[in-house]
C-alpha positions in Angstrom: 8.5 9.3 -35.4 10.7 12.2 -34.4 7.8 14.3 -33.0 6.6 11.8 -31.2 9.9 11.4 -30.2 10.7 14.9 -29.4 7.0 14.7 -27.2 7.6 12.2 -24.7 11.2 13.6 -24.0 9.3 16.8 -23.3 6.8 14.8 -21.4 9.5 13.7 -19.1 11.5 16.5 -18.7 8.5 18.7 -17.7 7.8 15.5 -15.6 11.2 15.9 -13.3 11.3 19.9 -13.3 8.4 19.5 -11.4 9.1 17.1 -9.2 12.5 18.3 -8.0 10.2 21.8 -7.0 7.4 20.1 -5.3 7.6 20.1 -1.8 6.1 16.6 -0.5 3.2 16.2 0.5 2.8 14.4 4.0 -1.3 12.9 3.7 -3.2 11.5 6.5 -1.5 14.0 8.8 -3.2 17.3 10.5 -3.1 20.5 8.6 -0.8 22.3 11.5 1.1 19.0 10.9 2.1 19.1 7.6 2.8 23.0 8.2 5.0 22.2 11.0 6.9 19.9 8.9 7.4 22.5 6.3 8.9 24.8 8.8 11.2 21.7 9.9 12.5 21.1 6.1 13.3 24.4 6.3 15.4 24.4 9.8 18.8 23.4 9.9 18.2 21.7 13.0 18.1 17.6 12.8 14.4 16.7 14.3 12.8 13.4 14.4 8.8 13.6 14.3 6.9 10.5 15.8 3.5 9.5 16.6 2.5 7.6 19.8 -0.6 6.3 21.9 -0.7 7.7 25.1 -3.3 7.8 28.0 -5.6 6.2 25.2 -5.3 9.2 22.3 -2.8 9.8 19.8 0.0 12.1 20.3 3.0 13.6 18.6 6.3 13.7 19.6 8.9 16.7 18.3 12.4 16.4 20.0 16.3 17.4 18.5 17.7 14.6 16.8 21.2 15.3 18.1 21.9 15.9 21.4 20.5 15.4 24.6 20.6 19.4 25.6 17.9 19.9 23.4 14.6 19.4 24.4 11.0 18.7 22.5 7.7 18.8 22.9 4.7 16.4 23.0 1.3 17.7 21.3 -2.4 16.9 20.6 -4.1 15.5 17.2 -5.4 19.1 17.6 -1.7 20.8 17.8 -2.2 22.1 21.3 1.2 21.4 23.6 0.7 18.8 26.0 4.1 18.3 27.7 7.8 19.6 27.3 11.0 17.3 27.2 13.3 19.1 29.2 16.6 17.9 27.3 19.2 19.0 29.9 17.5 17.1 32.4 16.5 14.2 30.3 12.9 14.0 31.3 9.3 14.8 30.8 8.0 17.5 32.6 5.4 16.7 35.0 2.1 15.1 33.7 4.2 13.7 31.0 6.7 11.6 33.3 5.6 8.1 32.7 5.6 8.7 29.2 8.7 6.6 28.5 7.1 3.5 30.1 3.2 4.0 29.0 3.7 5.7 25.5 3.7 3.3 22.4 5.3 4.0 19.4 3.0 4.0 16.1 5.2 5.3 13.5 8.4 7.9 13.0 6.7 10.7 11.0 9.6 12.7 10.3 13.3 12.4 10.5 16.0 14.9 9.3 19.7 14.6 10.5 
């Protein structure tokens, strides 16, 4: 009874050592994603990551979750930059202007603040 005692306190120790070192694991997502993200955990910057449908494809939003000043940036399934969020000015830049009205919201990816 004690060794099997001693066991599956092992078991569970070993058990939370490892999960307090793992870093999460975002599934579903794009490799250059979940590599992206892993860069973010690391930033002391507060970011909030969000997927939208736009102009009929999916997109992903990265923008400063603080203040206005700073900007963000919309991308591709693919990871390729579509647009810029200027933050000063509080707008999308160009081919990315209606995107307040036409974009839709599918989930928040990521948040950190």
């Amino acid at each position: 009874m004690l060794l099997r005692t001693i066991f599956v306190f092992l078991c569970f120790f070993l058990v939370s050592i490892s999960a307090k070192t793992q870093e999460p694991i975002f599934n579903g997502f794009p490799q250059w994603l979940n590599l992206e993200l892993k860069e973010i955990r690391k930033s002391k910057l507060p970011v909030v990551v969000t997927k939208h449908m736009y102009k009929g494809t999916k997109v992903y939003v990265f923008k400063a979750n603080a203040c206005c000043d700073l900007g963000g940036s919309m991308r591709s399934e693919k990871g390729k930059t579509l647009c810029i969020f200027i933050g000063f000015v509080g707008r999308w830049e160009n081919e990315c202007r209606d995107f307040p009205k036409s974009g839709k919201l599918l989930r928040t990816v990521y948040e950190k603040n």
